[in-house]
C-alpha positions in Angstrom: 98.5 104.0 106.5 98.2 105.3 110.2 96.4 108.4 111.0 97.4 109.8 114.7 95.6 112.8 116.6 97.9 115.8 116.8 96.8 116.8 119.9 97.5 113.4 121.2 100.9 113.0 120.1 101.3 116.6 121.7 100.2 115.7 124.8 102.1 112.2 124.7 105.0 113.6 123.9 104.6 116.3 126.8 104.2 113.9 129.7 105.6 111.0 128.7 103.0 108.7 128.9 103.3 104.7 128.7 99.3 104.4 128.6 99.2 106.0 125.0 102.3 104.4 123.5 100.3 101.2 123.9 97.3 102.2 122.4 98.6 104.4 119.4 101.3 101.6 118.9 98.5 100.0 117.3 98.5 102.2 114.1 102.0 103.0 113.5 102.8 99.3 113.4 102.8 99.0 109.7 105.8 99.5 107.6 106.8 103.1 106.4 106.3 103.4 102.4 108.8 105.3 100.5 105.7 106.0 98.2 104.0 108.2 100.5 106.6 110.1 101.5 107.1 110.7 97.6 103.9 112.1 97.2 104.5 114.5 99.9 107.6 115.4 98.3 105.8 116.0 95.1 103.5 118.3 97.2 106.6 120.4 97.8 107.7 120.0 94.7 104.8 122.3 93.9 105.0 124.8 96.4 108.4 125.6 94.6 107.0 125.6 91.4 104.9 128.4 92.8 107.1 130.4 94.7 109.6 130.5 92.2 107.5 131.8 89.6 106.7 135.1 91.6 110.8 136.7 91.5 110.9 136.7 87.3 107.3 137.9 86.9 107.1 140.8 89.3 107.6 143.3 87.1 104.8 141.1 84.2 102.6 141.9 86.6 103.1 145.2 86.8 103.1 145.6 83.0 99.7 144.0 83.0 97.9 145.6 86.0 99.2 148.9 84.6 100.9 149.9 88.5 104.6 150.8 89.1 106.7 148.7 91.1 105.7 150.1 94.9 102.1 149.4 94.4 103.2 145.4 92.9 105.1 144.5 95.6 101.9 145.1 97.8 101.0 141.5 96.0 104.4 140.0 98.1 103.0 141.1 101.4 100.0 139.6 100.3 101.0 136.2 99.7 102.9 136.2 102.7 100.5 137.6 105.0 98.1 134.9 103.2 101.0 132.1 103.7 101.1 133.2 107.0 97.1 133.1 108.2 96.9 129.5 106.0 99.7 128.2 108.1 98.2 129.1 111.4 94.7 128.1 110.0 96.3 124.4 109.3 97.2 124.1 112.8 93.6 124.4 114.2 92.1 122.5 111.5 94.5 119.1 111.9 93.4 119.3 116.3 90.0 119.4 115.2 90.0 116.7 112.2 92.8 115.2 113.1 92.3 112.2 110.8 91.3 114.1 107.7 94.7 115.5 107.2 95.4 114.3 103.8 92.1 115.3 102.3 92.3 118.6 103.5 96.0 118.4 101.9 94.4 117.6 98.7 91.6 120.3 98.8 94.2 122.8 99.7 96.3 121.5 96.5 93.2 121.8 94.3 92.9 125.6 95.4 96.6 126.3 94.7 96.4 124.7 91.4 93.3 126.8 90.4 95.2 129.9 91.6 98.1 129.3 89.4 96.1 128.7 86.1 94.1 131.8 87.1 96.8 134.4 88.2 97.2 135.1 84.7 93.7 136.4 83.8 94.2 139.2 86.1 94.3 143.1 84.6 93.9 144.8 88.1 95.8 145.2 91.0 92.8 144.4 93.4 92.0 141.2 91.7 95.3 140.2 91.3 95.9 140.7 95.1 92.8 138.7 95.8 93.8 135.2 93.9 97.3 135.6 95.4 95.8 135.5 98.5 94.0 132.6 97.6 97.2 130.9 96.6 99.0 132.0 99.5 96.5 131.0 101.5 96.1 127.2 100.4 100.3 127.1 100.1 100.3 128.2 103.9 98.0 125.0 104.7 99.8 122.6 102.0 103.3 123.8 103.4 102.4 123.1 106.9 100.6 119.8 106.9 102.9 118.2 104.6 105.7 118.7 107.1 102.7 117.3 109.9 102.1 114.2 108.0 105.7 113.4 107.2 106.5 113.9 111.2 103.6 111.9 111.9 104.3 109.1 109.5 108.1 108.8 109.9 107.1 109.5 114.0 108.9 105.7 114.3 112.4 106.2 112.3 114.6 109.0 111.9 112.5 111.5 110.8 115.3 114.3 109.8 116.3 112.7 106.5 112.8 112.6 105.6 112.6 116.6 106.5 116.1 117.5 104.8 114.7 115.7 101.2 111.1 117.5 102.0 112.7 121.0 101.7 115.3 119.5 99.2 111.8 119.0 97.0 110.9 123.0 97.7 114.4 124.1 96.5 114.0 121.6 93.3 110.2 123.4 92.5 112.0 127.0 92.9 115.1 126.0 91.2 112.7 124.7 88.1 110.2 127.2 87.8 112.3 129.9 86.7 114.0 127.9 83.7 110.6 127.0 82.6 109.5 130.5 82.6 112.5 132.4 81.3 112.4 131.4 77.2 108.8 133.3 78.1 110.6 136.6 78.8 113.0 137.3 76.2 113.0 140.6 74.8 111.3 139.8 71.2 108.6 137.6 73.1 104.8 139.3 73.4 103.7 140.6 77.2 101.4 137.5 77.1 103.3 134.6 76.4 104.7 134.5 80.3 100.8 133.2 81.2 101.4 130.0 79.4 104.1 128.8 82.4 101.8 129.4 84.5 99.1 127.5 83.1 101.6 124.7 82.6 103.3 124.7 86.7 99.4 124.9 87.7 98.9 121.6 85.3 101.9 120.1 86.7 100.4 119.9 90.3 97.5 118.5 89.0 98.9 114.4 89.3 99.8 115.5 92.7 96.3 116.5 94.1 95.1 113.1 92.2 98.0 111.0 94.1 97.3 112.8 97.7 93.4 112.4 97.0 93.8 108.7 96.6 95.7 108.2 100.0 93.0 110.7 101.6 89.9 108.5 100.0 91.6 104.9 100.4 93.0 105.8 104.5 91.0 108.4 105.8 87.2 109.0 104.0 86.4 105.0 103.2 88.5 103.8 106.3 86.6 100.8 108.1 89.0 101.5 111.1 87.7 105.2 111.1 85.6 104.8 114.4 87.9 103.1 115.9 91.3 104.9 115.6 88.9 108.2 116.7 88.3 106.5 119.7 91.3 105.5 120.7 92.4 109.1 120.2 89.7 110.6 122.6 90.7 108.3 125.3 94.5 108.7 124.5 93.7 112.6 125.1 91.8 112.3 127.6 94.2 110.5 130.3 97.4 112.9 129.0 95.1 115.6 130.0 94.5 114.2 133.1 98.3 113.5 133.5 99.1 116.9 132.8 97.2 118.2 135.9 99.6 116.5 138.1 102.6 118.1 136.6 105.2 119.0 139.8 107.0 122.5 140.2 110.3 121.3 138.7 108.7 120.0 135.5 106.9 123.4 135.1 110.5 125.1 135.3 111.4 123.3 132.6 108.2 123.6 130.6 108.9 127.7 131.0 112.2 126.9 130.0 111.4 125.2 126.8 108.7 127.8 126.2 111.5 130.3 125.9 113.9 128.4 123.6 110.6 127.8 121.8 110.0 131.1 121.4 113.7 132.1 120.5 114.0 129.6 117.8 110.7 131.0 116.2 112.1 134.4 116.2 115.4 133.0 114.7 113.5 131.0 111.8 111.3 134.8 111.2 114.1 136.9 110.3 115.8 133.3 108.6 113.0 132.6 106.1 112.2 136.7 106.2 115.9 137.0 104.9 115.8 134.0 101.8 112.2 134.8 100.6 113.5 138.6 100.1 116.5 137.1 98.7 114.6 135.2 96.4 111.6 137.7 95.2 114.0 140.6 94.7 116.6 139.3 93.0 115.5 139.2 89.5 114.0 142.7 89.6 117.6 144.1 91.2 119.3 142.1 88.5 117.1 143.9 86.0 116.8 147.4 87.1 120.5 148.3 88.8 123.1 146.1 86.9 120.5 146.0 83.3 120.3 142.4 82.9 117.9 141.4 80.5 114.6 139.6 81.9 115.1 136.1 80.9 119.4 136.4 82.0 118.0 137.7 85.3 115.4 134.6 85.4 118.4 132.0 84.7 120.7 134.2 88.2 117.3 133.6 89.5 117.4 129.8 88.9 121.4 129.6 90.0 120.5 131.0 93.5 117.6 128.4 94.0 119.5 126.3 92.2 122.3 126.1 94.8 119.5 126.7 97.8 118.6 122.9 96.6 121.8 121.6 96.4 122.4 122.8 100.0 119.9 121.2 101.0 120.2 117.5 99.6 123.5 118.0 101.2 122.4 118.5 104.4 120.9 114.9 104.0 124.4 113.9 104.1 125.7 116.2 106.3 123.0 115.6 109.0 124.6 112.3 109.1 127.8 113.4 110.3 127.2 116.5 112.0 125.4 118.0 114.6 122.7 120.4 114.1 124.2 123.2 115.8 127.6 122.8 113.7 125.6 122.6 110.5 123.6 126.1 112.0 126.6 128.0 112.9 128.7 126.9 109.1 125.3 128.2 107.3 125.1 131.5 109.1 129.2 131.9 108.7 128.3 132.1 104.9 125.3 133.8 104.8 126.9 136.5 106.5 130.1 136.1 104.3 128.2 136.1 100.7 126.1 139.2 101.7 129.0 141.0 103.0 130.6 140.4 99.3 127.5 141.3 97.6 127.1 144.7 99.8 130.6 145.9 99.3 130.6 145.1 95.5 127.4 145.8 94.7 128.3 147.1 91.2 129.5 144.2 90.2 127.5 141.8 87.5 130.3 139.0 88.2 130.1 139.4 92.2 126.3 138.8 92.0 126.5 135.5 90.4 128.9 134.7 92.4 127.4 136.2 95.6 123.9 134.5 95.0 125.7 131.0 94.8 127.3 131.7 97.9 124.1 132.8 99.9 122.2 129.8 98.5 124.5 127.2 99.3 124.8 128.9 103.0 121.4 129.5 103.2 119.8 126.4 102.0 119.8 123.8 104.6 119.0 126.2 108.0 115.6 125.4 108.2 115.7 121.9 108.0 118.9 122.1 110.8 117.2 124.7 113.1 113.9 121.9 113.3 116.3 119.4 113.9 118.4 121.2 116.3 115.0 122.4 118.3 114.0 118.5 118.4 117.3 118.1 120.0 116.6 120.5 122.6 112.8 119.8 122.8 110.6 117.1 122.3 108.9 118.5 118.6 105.1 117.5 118.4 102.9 119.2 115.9 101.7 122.3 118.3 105.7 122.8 118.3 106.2 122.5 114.4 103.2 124.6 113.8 104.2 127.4 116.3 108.1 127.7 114.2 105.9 127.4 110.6 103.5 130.6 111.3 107.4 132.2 112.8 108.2 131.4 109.2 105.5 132.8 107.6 105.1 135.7 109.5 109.2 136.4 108.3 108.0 135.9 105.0 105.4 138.8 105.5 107.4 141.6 107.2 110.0 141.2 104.9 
């Protein structure tokens, strides 16, 4: 396995530089393995498996901690405020290490895990909050650099695929979680039998921090090739830096041009992933409290709406294929606005909201994976790039 400096592949990417394709060519000329990339999609596999679990147990918690419903929902900002700060965090940490990505990917998947079994040990709001946070936290680094590695890996093939399935795996996790939870919430069930799904999700993830902590030991702690690839990095670096000082007028036009699209597209995927996350958390309890669906039916609408979210997106696998990004973009936000449209106007309807959250996850589903790929058509994507739309992500997630 390869192992590539972020920072140079940013700066490579920038400038265009022959000098650095030569040297870097020497670790990217191995042959991709399908079996890596399934162990990153096992590692989103998991971050479904966790955020799917949060929608049918908001109001658990709330049962537990003793709180009503406006003083629970403080532990949504919190995991997305935590998402947020752990995405960002992931950034500086892969330009500093940039060839220990994978093992802080496993550490990160050890913390998540150990969240999980322990979320449901918690009788108090403030506690409660804090191992959120910790979850949150980890999920923002796990989310982040498993779309980095997968970038970095795939750098030589047509990476878009690779990202479509990667998401596809998050919809799977989300689509699952709430079908394993929901025979916990029926009505003649006792308050405490909801903890054991999440003692079995937070076992689930466990062969996935063994498989990624294997690929960190094996390629990036026991590496014999360790001092040298670092090397090559530094000087790769070094001369794009160098390059990038004699950058002329007309290139820095478009530099501030690309800065701006940059910038819009972040904004775009904020209020995008803002909008399904909402979708996604509030959902069940609407279900429950307005139309009186009982816990476990509203877990199963729950599980339809990620449930089409996935299928979208192992679609858009296809779809990518034969369309461009911008006409998969504008047929996704067609629907969204069409499904919520039906779902505002009949809003008293139990039938409509079936219906309506099919809709908005099959519309939904696949814009994140076209919005990357439609910004990597626009602008060269390096990992800088990828992590300034991920923290626009996450910081959707938190406002909303």
């Amino acid at each position: 396995m390869h192992s590539l400096s972020t920072s140079a592949v940013s700066l490579h990417s920038y400038v265009g530089s022959n000098t650095n394709e030569k040297k870097l060519s020497k670790t990217s000329d191995k042959k991709v393995s399908i079996i890596y990339f399934l162990a990153l999609f096992y590692t989103f596999l998991s971050l479904g498996f966790g955020s799917g679990l949060i929608g049918p147990t908001l109001l658990k918690f709330g049962e537990q901690i003793n709180s009503p419903l406006d003083r629970v929902v403080y532990i949504l900002f919190t995991r997305s405020f935590g998402f947020l700060v752990g995405t960002l965090a992931s950034g500086f940490l892969i330009d500093a290490f940039p060839l220990l990505g994978r093992t802080f990917l496993a550490c990160s998947l050890f913390f998540m895990s150990a969240a999980t079994v322990i979320i449901p040990f918690m009788y108090h709001i403030i506690p409660m909050i804090i191992v959120h946070l910790m979850w949150s936290l980890t999920a923002g680094v796990v989310d982040n650099l498993s779309q980095l590695l997968t970038i970095r890996y795939y750098a030589q093939v047509n990476v878009n695929p690779y990202l479509q399935a990667l998401h596809g795996a998050f919809g799977v996790g989300a689509f699952l979680s709430p079908l394993i939870i929901a025979p916990f919430l029926q009505d003649a069930s006792p308050l405490d039998q909801w903890h054991y799904a999440y003692w079995l999700i937070g076992c689930l993830q466990i062969p996935n921090l063994v498989w990624i902590s294997i690929y960190a030991i094996r390629d990036e702690l026991c590496s014999k090739k360790h001092k040298e690839i670092t090397l090559e990095n530094k000087e790769a670096t070094f001369e794009d830096r160098k390059l990038e000082t004699t950058i002329v007028p007309d290139d820095q036009t478009k530099s501030s041009g690309k800065k701006l699209f940059l910038a819009l597209m972040t904004i775009f995927i904020l209020l995008y992933v803002g909008g399904e996350s909402a979708f996604g958390a509030y959902i069940h309890t609407y279900a429950s409290l307005h139309l009186n669906f009982k816990k476990d039916i509203a877990a199963y609408l729950n599980s339809v709406f990620w449930a089409s979210f996935t299928l979208s997106r192992f679609c858009g696998v296809v779809l990518s294929i034969k369309l461009s990004p911008i006409q998969m973009l504008m047929t996704d936000l067609i629907g969204c606005i069409g499904s919520m449209s039906l779902l505002l106007i009949l809003n008293k309807s139990s039938l409509i909201l079936w219906i309506g959250s099919v809709l908005f996850g099959l519309s939904v589903g696949s814009i994140y994976p076209s919005a990357i790929a439609f910004t990597e058509k626009q602008i060269s994507l390096t990992g800088r790039r990828i992590s300034i739309l991920a923290v626009g992500g996450s910081a959707g997630d938190a406002d909303l």
